[in-house]
N, C-alpha and C positions, 0 to 999 in steps of 0.2 A: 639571418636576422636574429633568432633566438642564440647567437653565439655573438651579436654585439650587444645585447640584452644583459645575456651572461657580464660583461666585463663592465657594462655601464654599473648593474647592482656592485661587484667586488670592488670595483675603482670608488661609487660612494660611502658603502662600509669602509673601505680603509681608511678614508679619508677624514670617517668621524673622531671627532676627540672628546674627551672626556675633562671636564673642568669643575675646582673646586672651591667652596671660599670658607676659610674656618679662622674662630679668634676674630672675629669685626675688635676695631678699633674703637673706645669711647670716648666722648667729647673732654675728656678732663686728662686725656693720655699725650702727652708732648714726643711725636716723630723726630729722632736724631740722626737717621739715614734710613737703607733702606739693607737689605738682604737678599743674595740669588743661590740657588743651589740647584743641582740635578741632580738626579739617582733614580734605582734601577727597584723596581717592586715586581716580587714575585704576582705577577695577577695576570693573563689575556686581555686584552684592548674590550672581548666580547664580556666580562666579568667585571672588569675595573668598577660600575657603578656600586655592586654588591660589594666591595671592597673601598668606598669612601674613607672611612674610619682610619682604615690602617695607612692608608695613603696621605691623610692630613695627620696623623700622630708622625707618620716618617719624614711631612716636609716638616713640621714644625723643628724635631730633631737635627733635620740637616741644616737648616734654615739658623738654628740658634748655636749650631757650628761652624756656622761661615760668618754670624754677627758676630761671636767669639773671637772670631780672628782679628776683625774689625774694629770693634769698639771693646771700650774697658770698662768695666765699674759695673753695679747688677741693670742689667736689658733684661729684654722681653722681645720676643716680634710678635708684632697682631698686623690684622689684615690677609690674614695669608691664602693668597692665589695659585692654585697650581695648573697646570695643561696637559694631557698627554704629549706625550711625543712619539716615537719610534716602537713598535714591538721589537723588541730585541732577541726573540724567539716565542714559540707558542706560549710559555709559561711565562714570559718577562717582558714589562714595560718601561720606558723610559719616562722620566716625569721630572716638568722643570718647573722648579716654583720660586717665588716673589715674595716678599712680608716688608712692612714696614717696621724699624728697630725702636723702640721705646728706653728712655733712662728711668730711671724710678727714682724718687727727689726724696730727701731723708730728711 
């Protein structure tokens, strides 16, 4: 009993994620697509909350290097969602995040 006990706790811990939302979008900001990226943050799945900050400054960075690829002229992304994904070892998370792309009108 206490050894399916054991596995029920590790199986719900693992399966927790961790989610973020940074840059909300404002009502005067016009969406011209959207942005996806993944990467690898040095943090444990058990740590990741203490580590928000560095986690929404790295999507935001990968995020406005994949809208880079995408669109031309000066963007922006706001909205930005990220999710855990995979521990990739005890020190490293995987993390995939979403932003909506903004043009800026001259």
């Amino acid at each position: 009993m206490f050894t399916l006990l054991l596995l029920f706790i590790i199986g719900l811990m693992a399966s927790c994620i961790s989610t973020g939302n940074y840059l909300p979008l404002s009502s005067d900001e016009t969406v011209i697509g959207t942005a996806q990226a993944t990467f690898v943050v040095q943090s444990s799945l058990f740590f990741l909350n203490s580590a928000k900050e560095k986690v929404n400054t790295q999507a935001y960075i990968h995020l406005m290097e994949a809208a880079g690829r995408k669109y031309s002229g000066e963007i922006d992304v706001r909205d930005i969602v990220w999710v855990t994904g995979r521990s990739v070892d005890n020190q490293h998370t995987e993390i995939s995040s979403t932003g909506k792309v903004i043009q800026f009108n001259r």
